[in-house]
C-alpha positions in Angstrom: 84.7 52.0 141.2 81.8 53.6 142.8 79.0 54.6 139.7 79.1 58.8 139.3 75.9 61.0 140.5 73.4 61.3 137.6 74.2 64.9 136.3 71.6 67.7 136.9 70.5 70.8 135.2 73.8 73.5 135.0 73.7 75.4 137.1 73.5 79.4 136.4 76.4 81.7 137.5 75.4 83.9 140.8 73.7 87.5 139.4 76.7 89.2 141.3 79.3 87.1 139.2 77.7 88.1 135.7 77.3 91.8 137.1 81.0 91.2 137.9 82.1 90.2 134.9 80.0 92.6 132.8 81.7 95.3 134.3 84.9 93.9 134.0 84.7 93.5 130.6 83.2 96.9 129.8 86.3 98.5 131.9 89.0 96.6 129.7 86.9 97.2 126.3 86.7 101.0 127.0 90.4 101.3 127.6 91.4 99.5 124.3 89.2 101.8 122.5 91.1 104.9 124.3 94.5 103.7 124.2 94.3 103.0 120.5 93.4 105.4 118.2 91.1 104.9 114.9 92.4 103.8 111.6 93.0 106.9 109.3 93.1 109.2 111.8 97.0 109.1 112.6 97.4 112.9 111.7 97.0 115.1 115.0 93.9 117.7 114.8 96.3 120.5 115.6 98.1 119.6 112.2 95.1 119.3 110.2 94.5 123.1 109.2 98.3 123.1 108.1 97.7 119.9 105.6 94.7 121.5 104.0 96.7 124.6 103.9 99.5 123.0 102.1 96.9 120.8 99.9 95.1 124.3 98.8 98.6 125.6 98.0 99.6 123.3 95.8 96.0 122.9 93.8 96.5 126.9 93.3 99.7 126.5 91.9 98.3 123.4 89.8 96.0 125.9 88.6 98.0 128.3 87.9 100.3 126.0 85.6 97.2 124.5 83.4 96.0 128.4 82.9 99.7 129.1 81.6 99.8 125.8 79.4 96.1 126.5 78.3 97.3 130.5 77.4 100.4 129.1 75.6 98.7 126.5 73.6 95.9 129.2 72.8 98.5 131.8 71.8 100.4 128.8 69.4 97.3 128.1 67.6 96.1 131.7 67.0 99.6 131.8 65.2 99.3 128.2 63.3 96.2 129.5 62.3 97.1 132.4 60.9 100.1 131.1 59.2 97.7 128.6 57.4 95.2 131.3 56.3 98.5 133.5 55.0 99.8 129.9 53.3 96.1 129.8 51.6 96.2 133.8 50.9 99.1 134.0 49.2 98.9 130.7 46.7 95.4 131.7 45.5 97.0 135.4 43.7 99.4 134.7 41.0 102.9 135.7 41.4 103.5 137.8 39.1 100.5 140.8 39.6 
């Protein structure tokens, strides 16, 4: 068997191939990125006014509930309170003046 040649520098691709191939892979990269769309944004821009919409809508009534609570458990105390300070009234006179 005949001895191989002694092996040379490598050789560098032609400036046309890597221009080529930079192209190529810029075309390909730039239609992945356009045909998928980004994490997180899977709800349509149209439809975004109507989500905060809905969102605001539903904090209000939130809000609207936890004033009610907050006026109902004010109200009850007022009338504990008072019910105590009657309770304290009415055992310090004796019962029979």
């Amino acid at each position: 068997m005949a001895p191989l040649p002694p092996c040379g520098p490598p050789r560098s691709p032609p400036p046309r191939l890597l221009l080529l191939l930079l192209l190529l892979s810029a075309t390909l990269l730039g239609a992945q990125a356009r045909a998928e769309p980004a994490a997180g944004s899977a709800v349509p821009a149209q439809s975004r006014p109507c989500v905060d919409c809905h969102a605001f809508e539903f904090m209000q009534r939130a809000l609207q509930d936890l004033r009610k609570t907050a006026y109902s458990l004010d109200a009850r105390t007022e009338s504990l309170l008072l019910q105590a300070e009657r309770r304290a009234l009415c055992a310090c006179w004796p019962a029979g003046h």
